[in-house]
VEXZAKOL-927871 format. One line per field, with one value per atom (N, C-alpha, C): residue in one letter; chain; atom name; x, y negated, z. Coordinates in nm, 4 decimals. Atoms other than C-alpha are relative to their C-alpha. Layout:
<rs>
aa <- a, ... $
ch <- A, ... $
at <- CA, ... $
c1 <- X, ... $
c2 <- Y, ... $
c3 <- Z, ... $
</rs>
This chain:
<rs>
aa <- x, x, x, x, x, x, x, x, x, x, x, x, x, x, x, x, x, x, x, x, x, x, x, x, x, x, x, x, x, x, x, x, x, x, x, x, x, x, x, x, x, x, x, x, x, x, x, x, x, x, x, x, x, x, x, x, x, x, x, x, x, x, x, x, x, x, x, x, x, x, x, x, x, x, x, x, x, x, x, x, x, x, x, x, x, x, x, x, x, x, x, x, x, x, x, x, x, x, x, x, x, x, x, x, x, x, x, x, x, x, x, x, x, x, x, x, x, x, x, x, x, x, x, x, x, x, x, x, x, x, x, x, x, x, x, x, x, x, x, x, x, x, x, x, x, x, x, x, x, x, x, x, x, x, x, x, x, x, x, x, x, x, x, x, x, x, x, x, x, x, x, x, x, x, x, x, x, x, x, x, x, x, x, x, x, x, x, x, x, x, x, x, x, x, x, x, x, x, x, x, x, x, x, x, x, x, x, x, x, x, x, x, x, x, x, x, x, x, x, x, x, x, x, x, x, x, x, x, x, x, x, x, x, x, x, x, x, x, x, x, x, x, x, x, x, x, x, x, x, x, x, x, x, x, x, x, x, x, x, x, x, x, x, x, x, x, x, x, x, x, x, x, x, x, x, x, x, x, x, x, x, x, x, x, x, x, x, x, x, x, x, x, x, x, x, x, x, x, x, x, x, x, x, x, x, x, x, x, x $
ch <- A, A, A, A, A, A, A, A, A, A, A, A, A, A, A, A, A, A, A, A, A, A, A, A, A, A, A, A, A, A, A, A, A, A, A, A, A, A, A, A, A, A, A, A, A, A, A, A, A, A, A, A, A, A, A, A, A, A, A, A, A, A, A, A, A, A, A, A, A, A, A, A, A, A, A, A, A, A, A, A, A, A, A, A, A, A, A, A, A, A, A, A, A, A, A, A, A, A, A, A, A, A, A, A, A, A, A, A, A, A, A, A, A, A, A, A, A, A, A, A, A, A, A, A, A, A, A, A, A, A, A, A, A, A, A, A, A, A, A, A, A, A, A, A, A, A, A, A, A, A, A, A, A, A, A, A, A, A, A, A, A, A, A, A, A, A, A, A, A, A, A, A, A, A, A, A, A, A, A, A, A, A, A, A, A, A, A, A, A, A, A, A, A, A, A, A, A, A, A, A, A, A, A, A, A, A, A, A, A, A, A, A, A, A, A, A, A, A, A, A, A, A, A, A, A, A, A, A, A, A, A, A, A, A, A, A, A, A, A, A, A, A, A, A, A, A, A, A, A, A, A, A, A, A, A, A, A, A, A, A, A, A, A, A, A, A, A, A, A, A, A, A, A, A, A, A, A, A, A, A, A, A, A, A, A, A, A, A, A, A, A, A, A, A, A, A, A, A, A, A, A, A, A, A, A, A, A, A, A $
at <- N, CA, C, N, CA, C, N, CA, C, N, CA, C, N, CA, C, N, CA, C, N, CA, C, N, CA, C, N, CA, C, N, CA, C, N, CA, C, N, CA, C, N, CA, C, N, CA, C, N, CA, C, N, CA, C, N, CA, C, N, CA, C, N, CA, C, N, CA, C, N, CA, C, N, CA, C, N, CA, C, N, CA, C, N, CA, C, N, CA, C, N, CA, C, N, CA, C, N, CA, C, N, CA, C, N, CA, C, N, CA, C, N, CA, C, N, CA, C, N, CA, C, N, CA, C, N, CA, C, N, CA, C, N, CA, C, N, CA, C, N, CA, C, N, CA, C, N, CA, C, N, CA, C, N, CA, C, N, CA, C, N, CA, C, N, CA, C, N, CA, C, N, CA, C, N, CA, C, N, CA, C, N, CA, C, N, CA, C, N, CA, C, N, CA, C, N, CA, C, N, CA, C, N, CA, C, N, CA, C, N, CA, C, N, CA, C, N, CA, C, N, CA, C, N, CA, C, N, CA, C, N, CA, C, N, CA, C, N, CA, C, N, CA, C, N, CA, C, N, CA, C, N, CA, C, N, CA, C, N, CA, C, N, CA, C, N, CA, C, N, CA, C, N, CA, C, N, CA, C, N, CA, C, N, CA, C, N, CA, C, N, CA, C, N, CA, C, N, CA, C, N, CA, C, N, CA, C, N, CA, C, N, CA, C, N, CA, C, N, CA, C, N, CA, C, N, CA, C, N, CA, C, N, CA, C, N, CA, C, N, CA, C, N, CA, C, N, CA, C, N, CA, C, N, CA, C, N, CA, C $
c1 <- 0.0801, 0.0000, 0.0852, -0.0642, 0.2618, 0.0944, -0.0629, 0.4270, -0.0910, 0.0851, 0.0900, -0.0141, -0.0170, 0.0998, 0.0983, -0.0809, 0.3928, 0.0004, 0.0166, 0.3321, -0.1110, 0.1435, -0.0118, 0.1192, -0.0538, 0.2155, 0.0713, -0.0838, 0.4855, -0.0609, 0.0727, 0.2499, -0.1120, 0.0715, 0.0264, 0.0886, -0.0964, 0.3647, 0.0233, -0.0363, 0.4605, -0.1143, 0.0630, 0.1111, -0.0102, 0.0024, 0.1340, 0.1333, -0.1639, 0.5200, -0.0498, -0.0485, 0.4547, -0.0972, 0.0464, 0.1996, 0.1577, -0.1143, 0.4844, 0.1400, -0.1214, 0.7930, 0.0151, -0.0417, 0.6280, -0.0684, 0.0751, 0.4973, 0.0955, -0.0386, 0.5286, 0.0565, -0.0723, 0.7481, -0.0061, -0.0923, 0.8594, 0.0788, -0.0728, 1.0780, -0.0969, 0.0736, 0.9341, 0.1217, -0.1319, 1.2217, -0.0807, 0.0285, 1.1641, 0.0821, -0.0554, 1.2675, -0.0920, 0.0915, 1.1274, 0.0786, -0.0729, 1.1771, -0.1414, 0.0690, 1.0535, -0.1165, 0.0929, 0.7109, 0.0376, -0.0952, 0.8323, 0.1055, -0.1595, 1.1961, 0.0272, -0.0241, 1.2033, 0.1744, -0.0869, 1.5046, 0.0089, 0.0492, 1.5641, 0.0223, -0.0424, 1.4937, 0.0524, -0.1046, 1.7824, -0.0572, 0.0490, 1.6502, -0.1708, 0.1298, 1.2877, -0.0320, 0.0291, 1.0950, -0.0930, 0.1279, 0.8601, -0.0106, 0.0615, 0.6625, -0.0894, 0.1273, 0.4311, -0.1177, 0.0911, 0.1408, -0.0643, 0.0432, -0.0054, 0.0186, -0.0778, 0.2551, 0.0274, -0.0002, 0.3045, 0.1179, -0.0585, 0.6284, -0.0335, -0.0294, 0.7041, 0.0608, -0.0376, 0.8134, 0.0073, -0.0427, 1.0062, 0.1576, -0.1330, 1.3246, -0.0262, -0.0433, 1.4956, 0.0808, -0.0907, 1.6209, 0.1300, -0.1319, 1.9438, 0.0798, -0.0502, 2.1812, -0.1138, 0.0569, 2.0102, -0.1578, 0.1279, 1.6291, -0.0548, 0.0749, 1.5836, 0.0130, 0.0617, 1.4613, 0.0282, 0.0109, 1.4503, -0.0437, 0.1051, 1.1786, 0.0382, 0.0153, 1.2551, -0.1142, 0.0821, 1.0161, -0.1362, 0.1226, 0.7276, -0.1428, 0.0727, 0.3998, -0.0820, 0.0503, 0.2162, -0.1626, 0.1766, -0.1454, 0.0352, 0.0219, -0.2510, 0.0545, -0.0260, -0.1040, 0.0061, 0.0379, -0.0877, 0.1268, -0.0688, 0.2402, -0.0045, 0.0366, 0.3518, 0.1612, -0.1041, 0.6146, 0.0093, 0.0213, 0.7389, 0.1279, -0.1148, 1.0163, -0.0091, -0.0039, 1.0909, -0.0256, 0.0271, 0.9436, -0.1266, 0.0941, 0.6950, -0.1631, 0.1171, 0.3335, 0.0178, -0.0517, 0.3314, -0.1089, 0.0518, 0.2043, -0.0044, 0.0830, -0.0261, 0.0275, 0.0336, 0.0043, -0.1073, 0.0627, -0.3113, 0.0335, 0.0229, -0.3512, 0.1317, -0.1266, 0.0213, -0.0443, 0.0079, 0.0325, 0.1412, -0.1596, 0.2913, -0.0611, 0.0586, 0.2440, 0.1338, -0.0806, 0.4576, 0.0704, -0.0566, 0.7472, 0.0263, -0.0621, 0.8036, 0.0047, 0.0006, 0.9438, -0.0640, 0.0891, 0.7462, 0.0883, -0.0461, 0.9047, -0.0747, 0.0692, 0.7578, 0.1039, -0.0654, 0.9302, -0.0980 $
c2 <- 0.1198, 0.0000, -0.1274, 0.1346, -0.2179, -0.0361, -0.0280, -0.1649, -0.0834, 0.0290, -0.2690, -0.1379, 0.1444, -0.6134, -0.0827, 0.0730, -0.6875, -0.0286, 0.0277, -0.6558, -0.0860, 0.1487, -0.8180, -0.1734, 0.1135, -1.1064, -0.0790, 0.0318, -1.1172, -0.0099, 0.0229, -1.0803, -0.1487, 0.1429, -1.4293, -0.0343, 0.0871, -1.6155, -0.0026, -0.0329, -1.5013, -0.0966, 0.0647, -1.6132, -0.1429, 0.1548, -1.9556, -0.0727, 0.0232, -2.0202, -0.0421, -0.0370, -1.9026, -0.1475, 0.1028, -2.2570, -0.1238, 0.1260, -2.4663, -0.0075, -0.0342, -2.2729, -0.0183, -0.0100, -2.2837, -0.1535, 0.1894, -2.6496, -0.0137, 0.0606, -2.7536, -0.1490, 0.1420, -3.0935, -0.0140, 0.0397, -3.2742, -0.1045, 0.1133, -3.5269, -0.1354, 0.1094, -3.8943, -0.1042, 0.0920, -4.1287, -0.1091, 0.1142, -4.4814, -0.0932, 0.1340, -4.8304, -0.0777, 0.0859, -5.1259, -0.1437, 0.1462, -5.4806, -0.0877, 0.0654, -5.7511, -0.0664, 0.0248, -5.8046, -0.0619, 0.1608, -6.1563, 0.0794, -0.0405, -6.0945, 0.1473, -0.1596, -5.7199, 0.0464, -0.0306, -5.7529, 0.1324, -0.0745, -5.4900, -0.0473, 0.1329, -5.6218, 0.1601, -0.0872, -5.3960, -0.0674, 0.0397, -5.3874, 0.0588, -0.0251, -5.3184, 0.0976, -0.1047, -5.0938, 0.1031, -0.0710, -4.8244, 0.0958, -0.0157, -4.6652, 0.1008, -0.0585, -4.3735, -0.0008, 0.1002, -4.5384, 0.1884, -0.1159, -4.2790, 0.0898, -0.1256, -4.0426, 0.0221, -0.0778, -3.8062, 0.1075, 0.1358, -3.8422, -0.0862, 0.1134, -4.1773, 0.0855, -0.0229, -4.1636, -0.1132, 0.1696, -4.4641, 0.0359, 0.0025, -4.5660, -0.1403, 0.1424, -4.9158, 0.0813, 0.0064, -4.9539, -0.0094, 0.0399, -4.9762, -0.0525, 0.1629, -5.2421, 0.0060, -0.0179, -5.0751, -0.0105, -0.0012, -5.1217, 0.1499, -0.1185, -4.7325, 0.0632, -0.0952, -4.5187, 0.1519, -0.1225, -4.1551, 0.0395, -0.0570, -4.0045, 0.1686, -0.1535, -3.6225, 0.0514, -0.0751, -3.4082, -0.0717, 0.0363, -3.5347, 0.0547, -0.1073, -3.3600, 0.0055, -0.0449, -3.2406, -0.0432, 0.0697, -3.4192, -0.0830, 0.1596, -3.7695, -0.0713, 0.0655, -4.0490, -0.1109, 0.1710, -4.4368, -0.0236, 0.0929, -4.6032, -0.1601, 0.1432, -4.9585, -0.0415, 0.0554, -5.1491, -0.1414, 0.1189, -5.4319, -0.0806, 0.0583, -5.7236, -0.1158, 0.1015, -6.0030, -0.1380, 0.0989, -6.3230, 0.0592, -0.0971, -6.0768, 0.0510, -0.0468, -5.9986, 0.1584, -0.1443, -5.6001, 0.0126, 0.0173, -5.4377, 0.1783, -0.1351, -5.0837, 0.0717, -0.0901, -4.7955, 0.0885, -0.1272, -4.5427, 0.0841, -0.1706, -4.2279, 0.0353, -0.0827, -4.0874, 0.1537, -0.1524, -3.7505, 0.0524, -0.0580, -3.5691, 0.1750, -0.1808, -3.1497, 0.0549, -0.0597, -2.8719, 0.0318, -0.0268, -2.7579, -0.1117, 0.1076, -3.1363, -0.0983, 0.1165, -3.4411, -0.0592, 0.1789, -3.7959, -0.0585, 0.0572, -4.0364, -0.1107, 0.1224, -4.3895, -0.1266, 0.1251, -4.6741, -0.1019 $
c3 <- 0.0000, 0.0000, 0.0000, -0.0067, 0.0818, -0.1519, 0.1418, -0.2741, -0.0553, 0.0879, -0.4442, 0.0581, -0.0207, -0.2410, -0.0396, -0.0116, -0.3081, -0.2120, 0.1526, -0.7039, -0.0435, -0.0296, -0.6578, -0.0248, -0.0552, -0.5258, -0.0988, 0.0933, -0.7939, -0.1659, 0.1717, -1.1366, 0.0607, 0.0171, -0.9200, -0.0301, 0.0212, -0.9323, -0.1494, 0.1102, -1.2526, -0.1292, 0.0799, -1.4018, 0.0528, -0.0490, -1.2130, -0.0606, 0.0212, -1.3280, -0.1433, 0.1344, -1.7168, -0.0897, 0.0651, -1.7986, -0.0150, -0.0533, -1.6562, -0.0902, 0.0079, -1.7689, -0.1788, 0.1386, -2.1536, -0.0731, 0.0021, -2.1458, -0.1326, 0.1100, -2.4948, -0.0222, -0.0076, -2.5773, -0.1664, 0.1290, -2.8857, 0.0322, 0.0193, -2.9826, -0.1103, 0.0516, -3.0512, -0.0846, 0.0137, -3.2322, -0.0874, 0.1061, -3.4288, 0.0464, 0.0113, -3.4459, -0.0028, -0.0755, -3.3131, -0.0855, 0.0759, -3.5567, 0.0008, 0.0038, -3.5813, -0.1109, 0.0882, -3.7594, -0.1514, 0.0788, -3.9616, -0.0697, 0.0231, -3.9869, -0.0447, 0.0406, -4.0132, 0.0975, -0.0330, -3.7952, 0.1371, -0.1243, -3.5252, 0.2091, -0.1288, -3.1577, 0.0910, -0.0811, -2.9079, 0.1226, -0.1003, -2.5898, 0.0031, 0.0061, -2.6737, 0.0928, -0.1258, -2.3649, -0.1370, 0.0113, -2.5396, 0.0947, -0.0806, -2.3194, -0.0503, -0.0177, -2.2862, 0.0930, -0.0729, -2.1392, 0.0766, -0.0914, -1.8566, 0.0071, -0.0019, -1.8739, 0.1666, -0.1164, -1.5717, 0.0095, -0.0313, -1.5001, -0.1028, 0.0691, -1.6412, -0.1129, 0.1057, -1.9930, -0.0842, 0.1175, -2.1730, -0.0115, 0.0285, -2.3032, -0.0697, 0.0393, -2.4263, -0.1557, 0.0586, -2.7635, -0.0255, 0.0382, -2.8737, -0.0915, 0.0388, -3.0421, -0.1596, 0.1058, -3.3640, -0.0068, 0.0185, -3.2856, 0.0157, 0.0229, -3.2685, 0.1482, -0.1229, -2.9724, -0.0255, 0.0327, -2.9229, 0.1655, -0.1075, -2.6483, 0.0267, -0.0250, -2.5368, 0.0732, -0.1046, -2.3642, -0.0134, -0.0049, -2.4844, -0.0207, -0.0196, -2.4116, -0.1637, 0.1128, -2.7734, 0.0509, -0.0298, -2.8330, -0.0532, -0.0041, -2.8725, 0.0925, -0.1276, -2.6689, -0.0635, -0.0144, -2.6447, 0.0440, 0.0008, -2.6802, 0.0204, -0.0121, -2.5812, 0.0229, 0.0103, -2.6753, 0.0818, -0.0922, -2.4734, -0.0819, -0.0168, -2.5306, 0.0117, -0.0558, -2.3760, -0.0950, 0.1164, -2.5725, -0.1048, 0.1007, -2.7789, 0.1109, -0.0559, -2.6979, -0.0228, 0.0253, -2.5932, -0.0908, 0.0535, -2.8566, 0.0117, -0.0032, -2.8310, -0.1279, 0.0940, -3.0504, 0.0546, -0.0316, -2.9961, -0.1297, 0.0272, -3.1012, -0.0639, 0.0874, -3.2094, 0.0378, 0.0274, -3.3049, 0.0414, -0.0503, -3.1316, -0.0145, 0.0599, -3.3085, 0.0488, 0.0028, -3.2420, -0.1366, 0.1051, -3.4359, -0.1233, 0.1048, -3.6001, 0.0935, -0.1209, -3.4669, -0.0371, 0.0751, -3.5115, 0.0464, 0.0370, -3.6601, -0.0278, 0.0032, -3.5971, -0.0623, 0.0230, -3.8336, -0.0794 $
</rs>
């Protein structure tokens, strides 16, 4: 009996672990310029708006980003930079098995 508890025990864990352990991600990357100008603004915040953790990153000198671990679905981006009204992306498509590529 005590055999069969203890397997009981180890196939709950096992099915509680295996959502977590196979949590789907992608990769998000783009570049952030300026409307007008078309130049690229370094520094820029984007943001995954009601991500769980947090989920952002700042541009770099080049205007381009790159997001890891990002959960697969729909979500709501938001770009920020200093001097600039932030500005919303809804609905990105983030699929398995391809990155998105926002330029």
């Amino acid at each position: 009996m005590p055999r069969l508890a203890v397997l009981l025990a180890l196939a709950f864990t096992i099915l509680l672990a295996t959502p977590a352990a196979f949590a789907q991600t992608q990769t998000l990357r783009g570049v952030v310029l300026d409307r007008d100008t078309r130049t690229p603004l370094p520094g820029a915040n984007v943001v995954v708006v009601d991500s769980e953790p947090f989920l952002g990153t700042a541009t770099d000198a080049d205007g381009r980003f790159v997001l890891s671990s990002v959960p697969l679905g729909r979500l709501v981006l938001q770009v920020s930079y200093l001097g600039y009204t932030p500005r919303v992306l809804p609905n990105v498509l983030m699929r398995a098995a391809q990155e998105t590529v926002l330029e």
